[in-house]
VOPAGU-2260 file (C-alpha; in pm, 1 decimal, decimal comma):
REM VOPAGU-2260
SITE   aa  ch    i         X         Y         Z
SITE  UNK   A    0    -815,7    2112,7   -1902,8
SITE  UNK   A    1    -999,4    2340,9   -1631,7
SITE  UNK   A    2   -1337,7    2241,1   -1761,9
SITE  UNK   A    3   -1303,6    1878,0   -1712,6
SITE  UNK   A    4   -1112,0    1928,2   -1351,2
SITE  UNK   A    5   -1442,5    2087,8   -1222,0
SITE  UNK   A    6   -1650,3    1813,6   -1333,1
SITE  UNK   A    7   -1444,9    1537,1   -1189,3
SITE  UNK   A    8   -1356,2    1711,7    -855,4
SITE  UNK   A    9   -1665,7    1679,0    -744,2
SITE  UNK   A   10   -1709,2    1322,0    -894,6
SITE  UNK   A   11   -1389,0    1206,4    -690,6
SITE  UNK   A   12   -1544,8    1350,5    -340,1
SITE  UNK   A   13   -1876,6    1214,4    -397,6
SITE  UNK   A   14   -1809,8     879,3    -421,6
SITE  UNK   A   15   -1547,9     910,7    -121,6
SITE  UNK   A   16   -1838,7    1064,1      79,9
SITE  UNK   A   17   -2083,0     769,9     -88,8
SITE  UNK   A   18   -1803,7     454,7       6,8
SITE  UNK   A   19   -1819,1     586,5     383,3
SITE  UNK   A   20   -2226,3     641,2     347,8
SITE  UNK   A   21   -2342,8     370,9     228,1
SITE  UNK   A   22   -2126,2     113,9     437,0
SITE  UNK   A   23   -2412,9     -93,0     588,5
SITE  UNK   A   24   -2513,4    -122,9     978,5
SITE  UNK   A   25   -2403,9    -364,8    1158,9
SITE  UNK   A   26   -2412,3    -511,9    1472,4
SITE  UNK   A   27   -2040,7    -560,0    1517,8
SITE  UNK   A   28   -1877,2    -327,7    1277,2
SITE  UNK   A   29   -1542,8    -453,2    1323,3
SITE  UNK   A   30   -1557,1    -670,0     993,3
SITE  UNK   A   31   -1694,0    -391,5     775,5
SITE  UNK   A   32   -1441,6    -122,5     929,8
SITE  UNK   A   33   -1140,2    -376,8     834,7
SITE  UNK   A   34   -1344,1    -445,4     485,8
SITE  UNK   A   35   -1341,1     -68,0     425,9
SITE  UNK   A   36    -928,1       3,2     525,2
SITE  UNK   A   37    -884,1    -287,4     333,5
SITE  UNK   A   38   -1073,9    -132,6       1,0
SITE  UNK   A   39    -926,7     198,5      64,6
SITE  UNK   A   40    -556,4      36,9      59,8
SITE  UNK   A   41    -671,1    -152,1    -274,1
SITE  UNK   A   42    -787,5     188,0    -440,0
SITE  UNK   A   43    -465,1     362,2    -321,6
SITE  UNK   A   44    -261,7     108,1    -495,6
SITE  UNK   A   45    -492,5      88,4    -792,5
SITE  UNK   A   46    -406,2     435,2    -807,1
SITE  UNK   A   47     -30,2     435,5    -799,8
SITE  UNK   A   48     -17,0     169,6   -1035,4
SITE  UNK   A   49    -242,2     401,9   -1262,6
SITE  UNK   A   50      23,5     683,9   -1208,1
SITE  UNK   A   51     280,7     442,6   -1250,9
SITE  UNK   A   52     187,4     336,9   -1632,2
SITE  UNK   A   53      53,0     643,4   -1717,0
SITE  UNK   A   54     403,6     778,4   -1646,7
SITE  UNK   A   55     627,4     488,1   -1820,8
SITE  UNK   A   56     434,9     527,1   -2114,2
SITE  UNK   A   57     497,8     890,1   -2134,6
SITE  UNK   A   58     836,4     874,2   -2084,0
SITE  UNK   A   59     957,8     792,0   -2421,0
SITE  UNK   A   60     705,5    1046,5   -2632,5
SITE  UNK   A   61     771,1    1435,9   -2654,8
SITE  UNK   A   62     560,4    1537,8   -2419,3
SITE  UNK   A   63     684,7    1366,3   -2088,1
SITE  UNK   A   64     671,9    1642,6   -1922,8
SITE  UNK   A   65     298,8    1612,6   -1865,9
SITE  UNK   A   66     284,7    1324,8   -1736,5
SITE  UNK   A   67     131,1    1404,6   -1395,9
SITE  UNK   A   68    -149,9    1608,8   -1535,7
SITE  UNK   A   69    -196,0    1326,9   -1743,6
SITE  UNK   A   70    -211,3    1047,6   -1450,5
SITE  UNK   A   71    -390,8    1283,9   -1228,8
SITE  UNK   A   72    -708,5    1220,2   -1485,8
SITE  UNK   A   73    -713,9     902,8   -1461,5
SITE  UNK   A   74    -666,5     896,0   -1112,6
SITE  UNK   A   75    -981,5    1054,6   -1119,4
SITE  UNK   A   76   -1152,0     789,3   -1296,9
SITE  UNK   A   77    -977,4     516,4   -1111,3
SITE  UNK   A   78   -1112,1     594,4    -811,5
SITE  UNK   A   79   -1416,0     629,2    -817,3
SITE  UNK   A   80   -1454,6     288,3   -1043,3
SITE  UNK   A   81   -1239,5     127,3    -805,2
SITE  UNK   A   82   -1422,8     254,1    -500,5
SITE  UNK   A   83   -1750,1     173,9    -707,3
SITE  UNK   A   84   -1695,9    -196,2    -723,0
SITE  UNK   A   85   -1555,5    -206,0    -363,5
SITE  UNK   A   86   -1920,8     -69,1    -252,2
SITE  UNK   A   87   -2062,8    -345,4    -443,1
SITE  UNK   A   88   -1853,8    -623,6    -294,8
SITE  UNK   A   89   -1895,9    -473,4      61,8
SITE  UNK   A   90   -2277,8    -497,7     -33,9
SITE  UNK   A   91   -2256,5    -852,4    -104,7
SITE  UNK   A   92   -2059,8    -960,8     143,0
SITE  UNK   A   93   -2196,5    -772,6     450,0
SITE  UNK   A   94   -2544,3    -640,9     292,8
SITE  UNK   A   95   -2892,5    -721,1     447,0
SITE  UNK   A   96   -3014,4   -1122,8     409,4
SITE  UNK   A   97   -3333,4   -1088,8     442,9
SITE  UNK   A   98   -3560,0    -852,7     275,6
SITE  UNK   A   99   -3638,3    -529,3     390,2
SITE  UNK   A  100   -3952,9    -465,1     602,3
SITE  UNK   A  101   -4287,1    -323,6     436,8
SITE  UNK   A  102   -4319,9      48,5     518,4
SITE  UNK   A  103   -4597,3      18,6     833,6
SITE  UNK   A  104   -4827,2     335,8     883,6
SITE  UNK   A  105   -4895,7     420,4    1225,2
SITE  UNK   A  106   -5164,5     677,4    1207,6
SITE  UNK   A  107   -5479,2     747,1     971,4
SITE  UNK   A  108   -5416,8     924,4     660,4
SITE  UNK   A  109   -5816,4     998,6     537,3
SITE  UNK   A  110   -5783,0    1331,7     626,8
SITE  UNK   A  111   -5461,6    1411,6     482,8
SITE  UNK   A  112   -5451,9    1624,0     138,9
SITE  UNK   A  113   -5231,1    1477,5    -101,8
């Protein structure tokens, strides 16, 4: 049970650290900001609801009293999924429209050893 704690730890604060990230610029960051509390709300409840089945389904069976160890794994999958497909809406909805700009070199490179 130890084992697959340390591998979805860090799982769980990456893609918290990766939501906040790789929120796109703006000029007026008001919308994404409200998109983003609005996501994180979403995934909290996604969450509880998670815990929440996890827990009535455990209820009846011999081993009910494991049920939080239990939900806390797939909290650990929810989130990140949920928080996954949350990024990709955001991108869609408040990404770039036009396409990015060609990388432009500004000094001579003959000389340069690659």
């Amino acid at each position: 049970m130890v084992f697959p704690l340390t591998l979805l730890l860090p799982v769980l604060v990456l893609s918290l650290w990766l939501f906040w990230r790789l929120s796109p610029p703006r000029p007026d960051a008001t919308p994404v900001r409200r998109f983003n509390a609005i996501a994180i709300i979403l995934t909290l409840m996604i969450a509880a609801l998670a815990a929440w089945y996890v827990r009535s389904t455990m209820m009846a069976s011999s081993d009910h009293a494991s049920w939080p160890l239990i939900a806390a794994f797939y909290l650990l999958g929810v989130i990140p999924m949920s928080l996954a497909v949350a990024g990709l809406v955001r991108k869609k909805l408040y990404g770039a429209k036009e396409a990015a700009k060609s990388l432009e070199l500004t000094r001579d490179l003959t000389n340069t050893r690659f």
